[in-house]
C-alpha positions in Angstrom: 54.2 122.8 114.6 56.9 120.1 114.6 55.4 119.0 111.3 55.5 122.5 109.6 59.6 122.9 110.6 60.0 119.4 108.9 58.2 120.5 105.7 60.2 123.8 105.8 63.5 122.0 106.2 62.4 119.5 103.4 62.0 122.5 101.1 65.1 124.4 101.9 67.6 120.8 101.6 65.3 120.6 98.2 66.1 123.6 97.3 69.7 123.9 98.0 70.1 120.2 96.5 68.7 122.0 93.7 71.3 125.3 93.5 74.5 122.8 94.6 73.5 120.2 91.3 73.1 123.5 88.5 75.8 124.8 89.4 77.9 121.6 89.7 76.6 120.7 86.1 77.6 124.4 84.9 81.5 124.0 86.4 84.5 123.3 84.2 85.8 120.3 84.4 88.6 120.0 87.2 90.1 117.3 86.1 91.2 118.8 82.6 94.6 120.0 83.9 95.2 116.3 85.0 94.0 115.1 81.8 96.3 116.9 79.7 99.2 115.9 81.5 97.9 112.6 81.3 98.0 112.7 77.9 101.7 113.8 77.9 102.5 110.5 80.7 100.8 108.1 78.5 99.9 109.6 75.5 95.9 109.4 73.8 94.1 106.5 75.6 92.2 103.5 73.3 89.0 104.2 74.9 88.1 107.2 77.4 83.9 107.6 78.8 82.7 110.8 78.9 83.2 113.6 81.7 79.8 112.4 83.8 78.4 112.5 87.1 78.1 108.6 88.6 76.6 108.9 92.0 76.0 111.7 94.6 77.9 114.6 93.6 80.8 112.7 91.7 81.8 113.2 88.5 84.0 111.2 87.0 86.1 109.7 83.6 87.9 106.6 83.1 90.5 106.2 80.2 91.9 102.9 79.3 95.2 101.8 77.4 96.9 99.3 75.5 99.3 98.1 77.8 96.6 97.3 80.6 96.6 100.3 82.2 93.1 102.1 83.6 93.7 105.8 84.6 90.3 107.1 86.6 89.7 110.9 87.0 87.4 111.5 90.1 85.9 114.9 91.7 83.0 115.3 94.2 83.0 119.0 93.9 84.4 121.7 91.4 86.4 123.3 93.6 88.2 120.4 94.9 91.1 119.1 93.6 91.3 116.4 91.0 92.0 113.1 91.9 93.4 110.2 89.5 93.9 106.9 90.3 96.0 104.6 87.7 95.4 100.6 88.4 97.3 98.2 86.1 95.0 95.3 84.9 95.4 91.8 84.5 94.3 90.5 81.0 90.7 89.7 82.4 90.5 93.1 83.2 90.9 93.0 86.9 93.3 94.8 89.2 96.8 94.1 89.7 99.5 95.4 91.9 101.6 98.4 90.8 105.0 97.6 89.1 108.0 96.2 91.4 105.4 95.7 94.3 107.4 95.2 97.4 106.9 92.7 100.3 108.4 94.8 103.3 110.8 97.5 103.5 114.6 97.1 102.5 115.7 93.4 104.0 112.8 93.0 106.4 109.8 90.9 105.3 105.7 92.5 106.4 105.1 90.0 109.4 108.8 89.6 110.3 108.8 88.9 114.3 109.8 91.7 116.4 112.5 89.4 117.7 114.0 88.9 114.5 114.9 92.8 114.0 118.0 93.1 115.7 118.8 97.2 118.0 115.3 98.2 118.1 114.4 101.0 120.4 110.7 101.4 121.4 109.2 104.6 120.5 105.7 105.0 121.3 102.2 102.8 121.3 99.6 104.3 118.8 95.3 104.3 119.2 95.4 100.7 117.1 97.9 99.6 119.4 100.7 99.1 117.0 104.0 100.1 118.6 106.6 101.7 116.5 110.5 101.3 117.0 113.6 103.2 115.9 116.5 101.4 115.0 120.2 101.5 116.6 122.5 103.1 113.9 119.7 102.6 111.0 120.3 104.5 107.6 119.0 107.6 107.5 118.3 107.8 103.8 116.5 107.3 100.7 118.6 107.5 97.8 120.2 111.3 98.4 117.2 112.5 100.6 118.1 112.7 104.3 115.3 111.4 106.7 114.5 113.1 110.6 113.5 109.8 111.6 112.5 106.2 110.6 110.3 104.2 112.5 109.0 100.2 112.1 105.3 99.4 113.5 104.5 96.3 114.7 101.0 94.8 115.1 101.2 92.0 117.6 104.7 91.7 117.8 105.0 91.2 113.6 106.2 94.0 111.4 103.4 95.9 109.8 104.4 99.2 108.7 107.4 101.9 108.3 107.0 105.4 108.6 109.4 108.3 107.8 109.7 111.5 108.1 111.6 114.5 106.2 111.9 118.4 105.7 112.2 120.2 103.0 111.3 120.6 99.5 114.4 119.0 98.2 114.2 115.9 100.3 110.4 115.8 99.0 111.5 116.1 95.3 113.9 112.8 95.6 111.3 111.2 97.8 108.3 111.8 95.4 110.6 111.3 92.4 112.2 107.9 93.6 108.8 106.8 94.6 107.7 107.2 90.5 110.3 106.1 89.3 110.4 102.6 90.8 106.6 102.1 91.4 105.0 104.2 88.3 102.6 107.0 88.6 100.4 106.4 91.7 97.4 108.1 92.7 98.1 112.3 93.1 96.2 114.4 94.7 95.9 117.5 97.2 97.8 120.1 94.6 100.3 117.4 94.1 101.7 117.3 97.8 100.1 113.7 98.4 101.2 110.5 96.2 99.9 106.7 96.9 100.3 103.8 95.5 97.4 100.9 96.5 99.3 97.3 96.2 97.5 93.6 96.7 100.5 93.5 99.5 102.0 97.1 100.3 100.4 100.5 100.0 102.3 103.4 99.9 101.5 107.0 101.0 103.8 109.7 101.1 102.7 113.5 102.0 104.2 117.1 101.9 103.2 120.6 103.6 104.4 123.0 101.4 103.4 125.3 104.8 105.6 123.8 107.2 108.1 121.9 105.5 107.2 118.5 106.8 107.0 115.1 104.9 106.0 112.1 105.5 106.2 108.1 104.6 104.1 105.1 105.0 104.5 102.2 103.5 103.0 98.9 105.0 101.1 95.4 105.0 98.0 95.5 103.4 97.5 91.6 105.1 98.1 93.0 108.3 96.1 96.5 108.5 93.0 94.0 106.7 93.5 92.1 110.4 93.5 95.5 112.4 90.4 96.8 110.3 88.7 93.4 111.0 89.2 93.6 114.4 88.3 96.9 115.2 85.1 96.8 113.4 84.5 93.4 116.0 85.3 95.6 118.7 82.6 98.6 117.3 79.9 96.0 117.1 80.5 94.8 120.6 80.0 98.3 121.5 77.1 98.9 119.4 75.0 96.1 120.8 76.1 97.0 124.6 74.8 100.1 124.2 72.0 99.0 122.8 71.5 96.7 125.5 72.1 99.0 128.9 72.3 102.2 127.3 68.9 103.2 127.2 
């Protein structure tokens, strides 16, 4: 019996494998909006591969430029959004940073001591243990968009991160806009209310809910979030193998 309910779910994943890849294959492409526009950005691209599935169910096209520039249109499913990535190149062709690349935010280095940071007031201690701090008569601003709040994490006492928040559309608009026009087109996705912007030493990802009103901010040390992931993948194995040694 257990044998026959095995075969039978064999043949119905087979056969809705089946029915998801036709009609995947039959879809528009959901990334022609994004091309287009593309187009308009950066004008025709010197070499572009064709709209193709790669692995899985992802589909995807990658145009290249002159000026070392690699734009990468991505779905996993037709009625997803489209997501594009643009990575600027170095002349062998690999990745570089994005243009004007910070080190930290505004006059405070990524690893900067807690110490160092003169009026902070402790906020609150997160799941990966970083604990975030406000700062005593801190600028509330980004250009002309007004911020609720503006917090600095810090991973073992060094900086490693800055979050903000905002309301509104207009704040949003500047936010997004500033973001642009100082680090160039980033990765867009989720109808346009999520920007980022992958660097060798900062990322940036900024997010809006066109629902609520409420935006967001990070921007922080790629060094330093590589040492959190590292660690917490050492603590996951330690786990692992304890339970796989008293857990059964």
């Amino acid at each position: 019996m257990k044998n026959g309910i095995i075969a039978l779910a064999g043949i119905g994943l087979a056969a809705w494998l089946t029915v998801v890849s036709s009609s995947r294959a039959e879809a528009p492409n959901p990334c022609a909006g994004v091309m287009e526009e593309t187009k308009k950005e950066y004008g025709d691209p010197a070499s572009a591969s064709p709209w193709e599935k790669t692995k899985g169910f992802t589909w995807e096209a990658v145009w290249l430029y002159p000026a070392k520039l690699k734009v990468t249109f991505a779905s996993d499913a037709s009625w997803e959004p489209c997501q594009r990535t643009i990575e600027y190149l170095h002349e062998d062709g690999s990745i570089r940073s994005y243009p004007q690349e910070p080190v930290g935010f505004r006059d405070f280095k990524w690893g900067a001591s807690i110490g160092s940071i003169k009026g902070l007031l402790f906020v609150l201690k997160d799941t990966e243990g970083i604990k975030y701090y406000s700062r005593k008569n801190d600028s509330l601003k980004i250009g002309d968009a007004k911020l609720t709040s503006l917090n600095y994490g810090f991973w073992k006492g060094n900086l490693h991160s800055v979050v903000a928040l905002f309301k509104g559309n207009k704040n949003w608009e500047m936010i997004r806009g500033s973001l642009s026009e100082k680090f160039g087109t980033g990765l867009v996705y989720n109808r346009g209310f999520s920007m980022s912007w992958r660097g060798e030493k900062t990322s940036i990802i900024t997010l809006y809910n066109d629902v609520s009103n409420d935006g967001s901010l990070l921007i922080y040390s790629e060094k330093i979030q590589g040492e959190i992931d590292q660690e917490k993948k050492a603590d996951l194995d330690k786990s692992i193998k304890r339970g796989a040694a008293t857990g059964f």
